[in-house]
MOPAC internal coordinates of N, CA, C and O (Angstrom, degrees):
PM7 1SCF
backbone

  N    0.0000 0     0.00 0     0.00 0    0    0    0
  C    1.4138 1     0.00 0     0.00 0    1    0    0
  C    1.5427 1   108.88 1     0.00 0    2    1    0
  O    1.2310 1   124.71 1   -41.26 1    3    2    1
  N    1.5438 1   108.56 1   138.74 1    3    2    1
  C    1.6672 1   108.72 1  -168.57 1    5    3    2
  C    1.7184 1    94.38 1   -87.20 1    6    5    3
  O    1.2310 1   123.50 1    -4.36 1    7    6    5
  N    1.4376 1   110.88 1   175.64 1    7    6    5
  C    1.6336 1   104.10 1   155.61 1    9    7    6
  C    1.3472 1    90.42 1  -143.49 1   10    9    7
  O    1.2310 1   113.14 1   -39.18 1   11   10    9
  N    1.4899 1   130.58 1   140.82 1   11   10    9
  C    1.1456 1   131.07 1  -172.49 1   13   11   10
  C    1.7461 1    93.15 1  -138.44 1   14   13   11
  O    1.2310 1   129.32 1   -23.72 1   15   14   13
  N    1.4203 1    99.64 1   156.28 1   15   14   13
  C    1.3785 1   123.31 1  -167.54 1   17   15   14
  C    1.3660 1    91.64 1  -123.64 1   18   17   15
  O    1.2310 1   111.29 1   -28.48 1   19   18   17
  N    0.8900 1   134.00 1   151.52 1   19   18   17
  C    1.8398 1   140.85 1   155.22 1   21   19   18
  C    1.6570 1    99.01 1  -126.73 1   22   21   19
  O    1.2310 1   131.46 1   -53.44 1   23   22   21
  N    1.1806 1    95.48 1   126.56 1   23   22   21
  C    1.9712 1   113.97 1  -179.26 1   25   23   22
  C    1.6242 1   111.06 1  -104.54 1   26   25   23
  O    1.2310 1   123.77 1   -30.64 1   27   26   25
  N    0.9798 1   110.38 1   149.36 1   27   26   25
  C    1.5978 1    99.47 1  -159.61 1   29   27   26
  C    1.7566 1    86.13 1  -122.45 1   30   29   27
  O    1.2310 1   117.18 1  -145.29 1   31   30   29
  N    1.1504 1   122.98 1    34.71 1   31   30   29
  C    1.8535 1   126.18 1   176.74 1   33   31   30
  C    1.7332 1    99.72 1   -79.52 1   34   33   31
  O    1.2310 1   118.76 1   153.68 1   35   34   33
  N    1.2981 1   119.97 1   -26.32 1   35   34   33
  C    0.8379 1   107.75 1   166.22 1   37   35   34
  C    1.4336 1   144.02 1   -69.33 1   38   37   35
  O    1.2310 1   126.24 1   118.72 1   39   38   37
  N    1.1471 1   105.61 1   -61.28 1   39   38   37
  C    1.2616 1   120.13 1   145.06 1   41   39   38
  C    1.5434 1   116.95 1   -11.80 1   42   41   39
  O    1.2310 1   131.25 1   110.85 1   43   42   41
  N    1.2407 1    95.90 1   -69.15 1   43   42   41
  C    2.3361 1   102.65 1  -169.99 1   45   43   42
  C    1.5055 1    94.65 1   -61.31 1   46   45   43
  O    1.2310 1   120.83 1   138.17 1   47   46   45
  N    1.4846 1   116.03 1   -41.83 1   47   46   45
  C    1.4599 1    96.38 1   150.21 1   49   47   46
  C    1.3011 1   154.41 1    24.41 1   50   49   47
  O    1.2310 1   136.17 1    48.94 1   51   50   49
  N    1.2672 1    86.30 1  -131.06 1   51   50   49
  C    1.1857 1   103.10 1   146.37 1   53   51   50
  C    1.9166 1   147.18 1   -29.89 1   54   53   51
  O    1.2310 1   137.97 1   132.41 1   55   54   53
  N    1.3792 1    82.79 1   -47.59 1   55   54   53
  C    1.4173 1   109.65 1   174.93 1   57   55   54
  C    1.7737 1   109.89 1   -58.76 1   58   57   55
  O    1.2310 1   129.45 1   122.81 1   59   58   57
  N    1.6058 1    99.39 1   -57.19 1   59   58   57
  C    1.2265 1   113.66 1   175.61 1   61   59   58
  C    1.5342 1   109.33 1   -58.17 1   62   61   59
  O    1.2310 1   110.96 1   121.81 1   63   62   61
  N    1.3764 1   134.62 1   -58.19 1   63   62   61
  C    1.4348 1   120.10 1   174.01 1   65   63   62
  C    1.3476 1   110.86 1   -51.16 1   66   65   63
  O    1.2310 1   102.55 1   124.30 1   67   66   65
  N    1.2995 1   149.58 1   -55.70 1   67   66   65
  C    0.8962 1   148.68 1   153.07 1   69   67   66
  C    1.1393 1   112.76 1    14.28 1   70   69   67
  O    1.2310 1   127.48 1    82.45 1   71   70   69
  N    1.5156 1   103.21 1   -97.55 1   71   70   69
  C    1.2694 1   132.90 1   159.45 1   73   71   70
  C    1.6798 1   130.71 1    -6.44 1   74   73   71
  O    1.2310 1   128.93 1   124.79 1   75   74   73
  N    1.2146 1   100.40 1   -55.21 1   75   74   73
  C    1.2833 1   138.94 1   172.51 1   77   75   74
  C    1.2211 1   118.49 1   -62.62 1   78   77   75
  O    1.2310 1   116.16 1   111.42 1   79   78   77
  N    1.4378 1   124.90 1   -68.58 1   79   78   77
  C    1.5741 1   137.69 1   145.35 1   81   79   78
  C    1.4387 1   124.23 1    -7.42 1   82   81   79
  O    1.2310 1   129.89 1   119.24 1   83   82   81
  N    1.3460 1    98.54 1   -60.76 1   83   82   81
  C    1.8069 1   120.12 1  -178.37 1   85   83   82
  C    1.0468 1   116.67 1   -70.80 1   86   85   83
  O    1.2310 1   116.60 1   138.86 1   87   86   85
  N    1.6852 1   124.07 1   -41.14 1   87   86   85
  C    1.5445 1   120.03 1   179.58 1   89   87   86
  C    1.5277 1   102.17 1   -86.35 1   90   89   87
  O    1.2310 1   116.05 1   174.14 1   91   90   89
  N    1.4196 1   125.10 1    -5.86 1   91   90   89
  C    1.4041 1    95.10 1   178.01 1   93   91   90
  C    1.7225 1   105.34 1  -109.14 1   94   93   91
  O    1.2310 1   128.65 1   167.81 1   95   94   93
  N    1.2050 1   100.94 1   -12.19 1   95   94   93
  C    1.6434 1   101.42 1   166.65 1   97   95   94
  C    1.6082 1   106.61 1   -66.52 1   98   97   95
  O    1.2310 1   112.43 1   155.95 1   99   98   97
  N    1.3447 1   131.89 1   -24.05 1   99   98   97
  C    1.3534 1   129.89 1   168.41 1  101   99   98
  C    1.3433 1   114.86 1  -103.12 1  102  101   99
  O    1.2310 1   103.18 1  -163.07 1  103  102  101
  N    0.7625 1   148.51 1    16.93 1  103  102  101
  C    1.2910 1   154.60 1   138.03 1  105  103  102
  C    1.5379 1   126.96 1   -66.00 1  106  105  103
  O    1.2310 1   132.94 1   145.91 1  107  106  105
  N    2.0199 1    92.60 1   -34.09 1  107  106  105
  C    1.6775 1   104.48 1  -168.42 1  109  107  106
  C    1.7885 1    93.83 1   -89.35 1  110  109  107
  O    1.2310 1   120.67 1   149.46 1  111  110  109
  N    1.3340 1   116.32 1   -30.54 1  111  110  109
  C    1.7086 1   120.74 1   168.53 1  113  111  110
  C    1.4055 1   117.10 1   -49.81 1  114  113  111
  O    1.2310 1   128.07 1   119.91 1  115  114  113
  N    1.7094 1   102.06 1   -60.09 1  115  114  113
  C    1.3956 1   100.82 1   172.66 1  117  115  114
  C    1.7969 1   125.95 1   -50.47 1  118  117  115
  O    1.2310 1   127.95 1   147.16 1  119  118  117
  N    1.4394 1   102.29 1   -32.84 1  119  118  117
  C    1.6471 1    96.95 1  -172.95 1  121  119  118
  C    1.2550 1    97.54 1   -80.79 1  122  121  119
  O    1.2310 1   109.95 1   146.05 1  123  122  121
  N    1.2585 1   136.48 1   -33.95 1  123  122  121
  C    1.7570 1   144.93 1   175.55 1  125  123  122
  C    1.4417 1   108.39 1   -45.98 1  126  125  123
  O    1.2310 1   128.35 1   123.95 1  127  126  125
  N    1.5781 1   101.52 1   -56.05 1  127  126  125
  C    1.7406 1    95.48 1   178.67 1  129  127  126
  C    1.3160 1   144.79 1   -68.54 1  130  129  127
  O    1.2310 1   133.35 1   148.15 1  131  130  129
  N    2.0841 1    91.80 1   -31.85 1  131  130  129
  C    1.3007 1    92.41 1   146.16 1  133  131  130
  C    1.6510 1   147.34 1   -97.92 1  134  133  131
  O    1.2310 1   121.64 1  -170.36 1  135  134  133
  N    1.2115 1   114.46 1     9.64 1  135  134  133
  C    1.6196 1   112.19 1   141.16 1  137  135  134
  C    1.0243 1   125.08 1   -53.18 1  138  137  135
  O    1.2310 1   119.93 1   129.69 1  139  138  137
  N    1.3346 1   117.74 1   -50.31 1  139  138  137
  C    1.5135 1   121.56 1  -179.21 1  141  139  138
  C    1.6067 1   111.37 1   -64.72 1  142  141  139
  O    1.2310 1   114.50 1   160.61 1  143  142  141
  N    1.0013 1   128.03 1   -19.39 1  143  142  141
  C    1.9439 1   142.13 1   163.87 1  145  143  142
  C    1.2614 1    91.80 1   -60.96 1  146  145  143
  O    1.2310 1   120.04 1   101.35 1  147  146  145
  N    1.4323 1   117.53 1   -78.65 1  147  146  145
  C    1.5047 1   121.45 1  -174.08 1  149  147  146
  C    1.5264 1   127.12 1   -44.45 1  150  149  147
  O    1.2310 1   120.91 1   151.64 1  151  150  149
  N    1.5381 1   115.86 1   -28.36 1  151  150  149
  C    1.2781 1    98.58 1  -170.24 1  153  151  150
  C    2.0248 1    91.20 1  -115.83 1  154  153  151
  O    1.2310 1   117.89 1  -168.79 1  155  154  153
  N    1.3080 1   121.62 1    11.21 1  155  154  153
  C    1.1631 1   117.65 1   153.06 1  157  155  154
  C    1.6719 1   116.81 1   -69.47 1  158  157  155
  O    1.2310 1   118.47 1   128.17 1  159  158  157
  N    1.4109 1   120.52 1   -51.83 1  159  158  157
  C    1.0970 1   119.48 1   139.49 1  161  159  158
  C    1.7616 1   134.76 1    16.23 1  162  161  159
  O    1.2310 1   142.83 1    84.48 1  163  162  161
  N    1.5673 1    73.27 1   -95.52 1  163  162  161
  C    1.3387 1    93.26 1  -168.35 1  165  163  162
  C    1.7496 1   111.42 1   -65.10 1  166  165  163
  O    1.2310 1   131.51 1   129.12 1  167  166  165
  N    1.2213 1    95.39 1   -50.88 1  167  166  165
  C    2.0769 1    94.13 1   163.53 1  169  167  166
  C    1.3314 1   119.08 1   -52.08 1  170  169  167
  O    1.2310 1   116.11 1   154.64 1  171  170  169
  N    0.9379 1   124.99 1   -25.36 1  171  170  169
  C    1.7560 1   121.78 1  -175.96 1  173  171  170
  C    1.5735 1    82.54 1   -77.68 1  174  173  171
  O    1.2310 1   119.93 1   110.99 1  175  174  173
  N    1.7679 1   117.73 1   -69.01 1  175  174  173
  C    1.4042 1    90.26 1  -161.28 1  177  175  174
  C    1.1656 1   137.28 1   -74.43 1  178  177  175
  O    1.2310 1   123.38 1  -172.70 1  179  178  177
  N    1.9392 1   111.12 1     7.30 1  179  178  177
  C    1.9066 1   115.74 1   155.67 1  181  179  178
  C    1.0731 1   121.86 1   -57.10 1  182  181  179
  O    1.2310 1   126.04 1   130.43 1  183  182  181
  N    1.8723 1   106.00 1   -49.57 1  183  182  181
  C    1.3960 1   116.91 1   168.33 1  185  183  182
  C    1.1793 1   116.59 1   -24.15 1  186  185  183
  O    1.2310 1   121.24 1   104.25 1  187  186  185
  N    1.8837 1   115.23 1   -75.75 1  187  186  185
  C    1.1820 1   119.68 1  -156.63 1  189  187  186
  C    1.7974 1   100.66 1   -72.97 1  190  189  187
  O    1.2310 1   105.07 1   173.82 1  191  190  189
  N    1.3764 1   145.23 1    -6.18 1  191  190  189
  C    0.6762 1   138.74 1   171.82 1  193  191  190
  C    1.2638 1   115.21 1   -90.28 1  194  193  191
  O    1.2310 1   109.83 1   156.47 1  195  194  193
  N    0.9785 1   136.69 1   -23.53 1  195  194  193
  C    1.6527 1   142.15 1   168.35 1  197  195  194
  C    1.8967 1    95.51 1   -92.28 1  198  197  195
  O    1.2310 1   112.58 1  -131.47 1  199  198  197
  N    0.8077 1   131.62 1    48.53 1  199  198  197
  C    1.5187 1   116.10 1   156.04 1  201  199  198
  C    1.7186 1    86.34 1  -145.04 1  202  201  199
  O    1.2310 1   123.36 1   141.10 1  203  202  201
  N    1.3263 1   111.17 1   -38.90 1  203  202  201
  C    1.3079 1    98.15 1   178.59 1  205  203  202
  C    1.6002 1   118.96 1   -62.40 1  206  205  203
  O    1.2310 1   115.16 1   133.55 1  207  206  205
  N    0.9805 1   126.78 1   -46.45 1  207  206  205
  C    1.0708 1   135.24 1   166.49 1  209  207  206
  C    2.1221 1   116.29 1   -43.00 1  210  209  207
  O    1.2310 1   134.43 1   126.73 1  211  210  209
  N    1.0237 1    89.70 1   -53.27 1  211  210  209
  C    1.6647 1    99.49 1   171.80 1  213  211  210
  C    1.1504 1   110.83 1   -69.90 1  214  213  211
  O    1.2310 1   115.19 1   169.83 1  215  214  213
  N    1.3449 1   126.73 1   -10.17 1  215  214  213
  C    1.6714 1   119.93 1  -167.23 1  217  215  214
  C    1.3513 1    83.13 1   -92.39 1  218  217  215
  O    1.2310 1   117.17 1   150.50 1  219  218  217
  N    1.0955 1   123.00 1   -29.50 1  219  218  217
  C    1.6607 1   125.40 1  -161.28 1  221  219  218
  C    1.5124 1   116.16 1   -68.63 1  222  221  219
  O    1.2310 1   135.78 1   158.39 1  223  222  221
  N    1.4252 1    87.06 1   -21.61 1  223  222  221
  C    1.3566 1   107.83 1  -173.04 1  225  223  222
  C    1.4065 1   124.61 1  -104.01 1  226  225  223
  O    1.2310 1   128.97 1   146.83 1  227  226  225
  N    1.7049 1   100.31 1   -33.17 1  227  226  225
  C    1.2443 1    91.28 1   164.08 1  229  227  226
  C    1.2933 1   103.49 1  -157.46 1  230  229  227
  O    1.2310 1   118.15 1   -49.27 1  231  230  229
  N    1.8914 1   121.13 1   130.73 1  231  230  229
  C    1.3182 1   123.22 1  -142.36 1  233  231  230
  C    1.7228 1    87.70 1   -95.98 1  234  233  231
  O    1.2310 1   117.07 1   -76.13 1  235  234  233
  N    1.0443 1   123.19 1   103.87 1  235  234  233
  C    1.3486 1   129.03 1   164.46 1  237  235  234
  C    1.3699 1   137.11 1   -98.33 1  238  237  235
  O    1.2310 1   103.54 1     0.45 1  239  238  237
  N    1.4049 1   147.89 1  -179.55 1  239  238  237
  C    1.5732 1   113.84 1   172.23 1  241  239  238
  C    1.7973 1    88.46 1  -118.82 1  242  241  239
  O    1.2310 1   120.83 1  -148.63 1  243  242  241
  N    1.0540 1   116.03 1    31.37 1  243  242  241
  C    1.5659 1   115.55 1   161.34 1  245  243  242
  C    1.3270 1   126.62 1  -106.78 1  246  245  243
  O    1.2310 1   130.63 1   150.77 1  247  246  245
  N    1.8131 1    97.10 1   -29.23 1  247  246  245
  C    1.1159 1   100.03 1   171.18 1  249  247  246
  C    1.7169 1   115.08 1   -75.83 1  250  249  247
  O    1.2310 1   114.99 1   156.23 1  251  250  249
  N    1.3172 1   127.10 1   -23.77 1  251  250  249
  C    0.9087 1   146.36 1  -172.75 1  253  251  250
  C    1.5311 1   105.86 1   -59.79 1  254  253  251
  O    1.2310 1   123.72 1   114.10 1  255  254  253
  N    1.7532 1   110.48 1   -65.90 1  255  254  253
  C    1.4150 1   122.84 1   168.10 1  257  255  254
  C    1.6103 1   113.98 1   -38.56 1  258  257  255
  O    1.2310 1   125.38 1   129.56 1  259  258  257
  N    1.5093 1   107.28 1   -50.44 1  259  258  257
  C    1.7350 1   110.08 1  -172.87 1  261  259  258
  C    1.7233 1   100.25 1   -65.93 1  262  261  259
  O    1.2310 1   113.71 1   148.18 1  263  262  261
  N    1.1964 1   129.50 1   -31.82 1  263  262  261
  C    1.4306 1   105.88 1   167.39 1  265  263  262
  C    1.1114 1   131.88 1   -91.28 1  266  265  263
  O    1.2310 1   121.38 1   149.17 1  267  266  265
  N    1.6750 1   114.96 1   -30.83 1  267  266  265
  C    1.7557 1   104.22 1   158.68 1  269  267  266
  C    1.1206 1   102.88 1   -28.25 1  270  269  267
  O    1.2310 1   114.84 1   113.12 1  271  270  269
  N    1.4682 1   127.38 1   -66.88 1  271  270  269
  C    1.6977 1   122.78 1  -143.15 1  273  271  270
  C    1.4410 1   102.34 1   -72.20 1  274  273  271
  O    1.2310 1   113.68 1   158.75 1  275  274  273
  N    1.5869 1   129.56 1   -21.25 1  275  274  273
  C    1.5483 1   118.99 1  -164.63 1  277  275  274
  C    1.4907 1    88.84 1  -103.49 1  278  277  275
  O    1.2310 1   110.12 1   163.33 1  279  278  277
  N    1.4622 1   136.16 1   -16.67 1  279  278  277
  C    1.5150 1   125.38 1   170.37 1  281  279  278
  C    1.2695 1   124.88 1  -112.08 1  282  281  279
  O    1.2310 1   131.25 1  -165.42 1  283  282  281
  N    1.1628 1    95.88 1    14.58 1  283  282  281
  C    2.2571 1   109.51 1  -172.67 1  285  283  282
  C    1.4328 1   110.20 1    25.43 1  286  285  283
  O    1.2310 1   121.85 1  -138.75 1  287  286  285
  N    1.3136 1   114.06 1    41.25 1  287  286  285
  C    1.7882 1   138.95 1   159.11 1  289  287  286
  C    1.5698 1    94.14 1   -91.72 1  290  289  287
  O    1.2310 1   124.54 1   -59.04 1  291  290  289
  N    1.5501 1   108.89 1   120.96 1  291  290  289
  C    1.8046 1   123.73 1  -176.20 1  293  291  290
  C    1.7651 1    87.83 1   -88.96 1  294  293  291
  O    1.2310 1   119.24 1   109.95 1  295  294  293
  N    1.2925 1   119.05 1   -70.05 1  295  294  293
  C    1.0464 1   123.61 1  -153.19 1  297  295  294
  C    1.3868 1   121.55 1   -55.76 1  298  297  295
  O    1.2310 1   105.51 1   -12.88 1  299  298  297
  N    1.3598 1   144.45 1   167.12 1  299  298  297
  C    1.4856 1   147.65 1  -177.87 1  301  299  298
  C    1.5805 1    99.23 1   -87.48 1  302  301  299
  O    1.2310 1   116.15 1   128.87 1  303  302  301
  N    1.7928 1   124.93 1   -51.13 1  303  302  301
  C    1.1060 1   125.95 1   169.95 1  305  303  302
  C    1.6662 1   132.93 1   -52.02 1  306  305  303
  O    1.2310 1   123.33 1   129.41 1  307  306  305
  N    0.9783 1   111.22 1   -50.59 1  307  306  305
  C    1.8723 1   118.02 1   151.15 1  309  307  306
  C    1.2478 1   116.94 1   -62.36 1  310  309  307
  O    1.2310 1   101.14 1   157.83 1  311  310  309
  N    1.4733 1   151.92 1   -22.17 1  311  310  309
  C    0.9687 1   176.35 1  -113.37 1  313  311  310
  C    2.0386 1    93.89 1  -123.28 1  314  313  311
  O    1.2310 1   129.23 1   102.05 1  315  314  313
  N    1.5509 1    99.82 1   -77.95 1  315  314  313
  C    1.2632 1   126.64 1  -179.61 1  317  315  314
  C    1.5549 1   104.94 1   -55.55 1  318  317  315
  O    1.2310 1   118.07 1   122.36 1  319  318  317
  N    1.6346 1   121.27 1   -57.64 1  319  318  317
  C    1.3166 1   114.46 1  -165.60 1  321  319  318
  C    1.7299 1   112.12 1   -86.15 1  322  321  319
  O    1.2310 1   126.66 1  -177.78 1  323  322  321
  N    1.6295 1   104.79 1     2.22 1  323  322  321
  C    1.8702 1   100.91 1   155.78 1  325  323  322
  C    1.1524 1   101.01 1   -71.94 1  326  325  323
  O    1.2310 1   115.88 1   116.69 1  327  326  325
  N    1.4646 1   125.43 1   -63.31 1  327  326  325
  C    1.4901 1   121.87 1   167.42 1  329  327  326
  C    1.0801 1   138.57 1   -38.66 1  330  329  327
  O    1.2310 1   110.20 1  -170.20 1  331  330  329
  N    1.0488 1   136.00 1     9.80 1  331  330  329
  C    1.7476 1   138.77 1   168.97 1  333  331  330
  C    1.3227 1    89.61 1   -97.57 1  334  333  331
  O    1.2310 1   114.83 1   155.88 1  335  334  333
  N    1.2756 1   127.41 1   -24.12 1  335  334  333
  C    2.0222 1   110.71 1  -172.99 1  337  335  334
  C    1.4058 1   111.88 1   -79.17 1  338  337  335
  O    1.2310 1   137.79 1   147.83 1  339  338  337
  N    0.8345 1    83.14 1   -32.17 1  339  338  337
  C    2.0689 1   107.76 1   171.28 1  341  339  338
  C    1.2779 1   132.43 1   -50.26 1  342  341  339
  O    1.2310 1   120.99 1   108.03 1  343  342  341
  N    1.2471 1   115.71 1   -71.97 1  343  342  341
  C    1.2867 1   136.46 1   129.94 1  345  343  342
  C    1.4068 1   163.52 1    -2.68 1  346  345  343
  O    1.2310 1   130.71 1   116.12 1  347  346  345
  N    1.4633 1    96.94 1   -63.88 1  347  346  345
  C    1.2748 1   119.82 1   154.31 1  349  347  346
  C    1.6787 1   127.76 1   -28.12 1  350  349  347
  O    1.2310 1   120.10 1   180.00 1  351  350  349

């Protein structure tokens, strides 16, 4: 006559890699998404520093358009006095 045991270590195992798998596959998303925050960031504010700088240089109404749209400033007068911080 046999006597057999069945152990369930395997199982938790498993479970545990599992486990394991998932929080670091979301963990590695989370740090992914926020780099990508961070260096969106940081390009908008080259952007706005390289157009300001070019506006300075050369008063265009394109250059004008490219910073309305990166500072949602309509006017030409607000436009100019974000740009003096810039600048400087």
């Amino acid at each position: 006559m046999k006597f057999e045991l069945k152990t369930e270590n395997k199982n938790y195992l498993e479970k545990f890699s599992l486990a394991l798998r998932t929080i670091s596959a979301l963990v590695l998303i989370i740090i992914l998404c926020d780099a990508s925050f961070k260096l969106r960031i940081i390009s908008r504010h080259y952007l706005i520093d390289y157009n300001c700088k070019l506006l300075s240089v050369e008063k265009t109404k394109s250059n004008f358009k490219k910073l309305a749209r990166l500072s949602n400033l309509k006017s030409k007068q607000r436009i100019w006095e974000f740009c003096k911080e810039f600048v400087k």
